[in-house]
C-alpha positions in Angstrom: -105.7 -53.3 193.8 -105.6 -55.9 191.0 -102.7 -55.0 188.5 -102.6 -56.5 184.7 -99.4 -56.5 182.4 -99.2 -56.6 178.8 -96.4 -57.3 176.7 -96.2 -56.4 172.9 -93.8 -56.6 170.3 -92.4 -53.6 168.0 -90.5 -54.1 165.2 -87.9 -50.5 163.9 -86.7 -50.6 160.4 -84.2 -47.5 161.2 -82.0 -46.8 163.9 -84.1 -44.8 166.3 -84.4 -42.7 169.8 -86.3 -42.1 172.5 -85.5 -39.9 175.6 -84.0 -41.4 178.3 -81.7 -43.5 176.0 -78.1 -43.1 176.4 -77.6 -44.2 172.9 -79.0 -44.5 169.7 -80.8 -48.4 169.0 -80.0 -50.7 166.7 -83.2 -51.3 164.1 -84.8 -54.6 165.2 -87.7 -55.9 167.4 -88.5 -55.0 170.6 -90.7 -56.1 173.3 -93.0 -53.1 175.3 -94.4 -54.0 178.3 -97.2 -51.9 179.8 -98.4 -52.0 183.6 -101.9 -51.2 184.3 -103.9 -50.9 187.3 -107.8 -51.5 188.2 -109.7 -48.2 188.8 -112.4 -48.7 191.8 -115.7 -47.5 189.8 -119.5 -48.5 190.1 -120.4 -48.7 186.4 -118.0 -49.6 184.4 -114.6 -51.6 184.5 -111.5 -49.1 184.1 -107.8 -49.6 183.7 -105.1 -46.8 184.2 -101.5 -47.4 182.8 -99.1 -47.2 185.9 -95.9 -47.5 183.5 -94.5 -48.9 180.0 -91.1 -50.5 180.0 -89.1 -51.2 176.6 -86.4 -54.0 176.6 -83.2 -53.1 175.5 -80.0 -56.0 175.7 -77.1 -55.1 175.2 -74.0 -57.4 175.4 -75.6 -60.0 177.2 -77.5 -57.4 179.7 -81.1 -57.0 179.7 -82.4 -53.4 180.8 -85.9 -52.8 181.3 -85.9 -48.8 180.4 -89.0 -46.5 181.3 -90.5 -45.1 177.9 -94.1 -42.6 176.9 -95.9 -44.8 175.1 -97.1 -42.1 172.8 -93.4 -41.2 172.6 -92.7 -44.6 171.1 -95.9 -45.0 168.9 -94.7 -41.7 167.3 -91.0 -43.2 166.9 -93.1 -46.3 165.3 -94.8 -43.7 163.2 -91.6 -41.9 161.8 -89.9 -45.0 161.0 -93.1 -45.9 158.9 -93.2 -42.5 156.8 -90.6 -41.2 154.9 -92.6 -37.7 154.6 -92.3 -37.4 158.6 -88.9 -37.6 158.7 -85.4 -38.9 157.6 -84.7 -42.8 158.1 -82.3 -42.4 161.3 -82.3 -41.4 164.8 -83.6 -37.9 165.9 -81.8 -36.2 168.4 -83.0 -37.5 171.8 -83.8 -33.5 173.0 -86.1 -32.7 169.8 -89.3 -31.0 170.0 -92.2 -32.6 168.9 -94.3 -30.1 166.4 -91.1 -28.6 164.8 -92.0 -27.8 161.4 -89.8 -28.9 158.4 -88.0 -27.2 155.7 -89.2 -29.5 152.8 -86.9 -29.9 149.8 -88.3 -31.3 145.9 -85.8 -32.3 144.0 -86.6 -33.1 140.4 -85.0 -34.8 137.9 -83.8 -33.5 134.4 -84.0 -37.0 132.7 -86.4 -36.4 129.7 
């Protein structure tokens, strides 16, 4: 079975999350990798992601951990948008769809 990888780079502006962490990250760039496999079909060529790896070092240790790519482009998506959330680290056991209590402030500058 012929096997392709792909390796991309993500860049967080805010500390960030994603389950199976231990800990919270440290904003910076980071490198995804994403493992994909050949499907066998007659009309058209197909890939199928077998896994998706994000590179974490730490203290002069490099750990590959196992992510959900729509985990992390979500993560990437928070960090982007102020409206979606606060800039730091959700808890790692958050739902997704949890609505927010939103709060206006306004200012009494004339």
């Amino acid at each position: 079975m012929e096997m392709r990888m792909t390796s991309n780079q993500v860049t967080f502006r805010w500390p960030f999350r994603l389950k199976g962490f231990d800990e919270i990250q440290a904003p910076g760039t980071y490198t995804v990798t994403v493992e994909k496999e050949r499907l066998d079909t007659l009309t058209m060529q197909a890939w199928r992601q077998v896994s998706a790896t994000l590179r974490l070092a730490h203290h002069g240790v490099v750990e590959h951990v196992a992510i959900d790519v729509a985990e992390l482009n979500d993560a990437l998506r928070r960090d982007r948008d102020p409206q979606l959330g606060p800039p730091n680290a959700p808890p790692a056991d958050r739902t997704r769809n949890r609505t927010r209590d939103i709060l206006h402030l306004r200012s009494n500058r004339p």
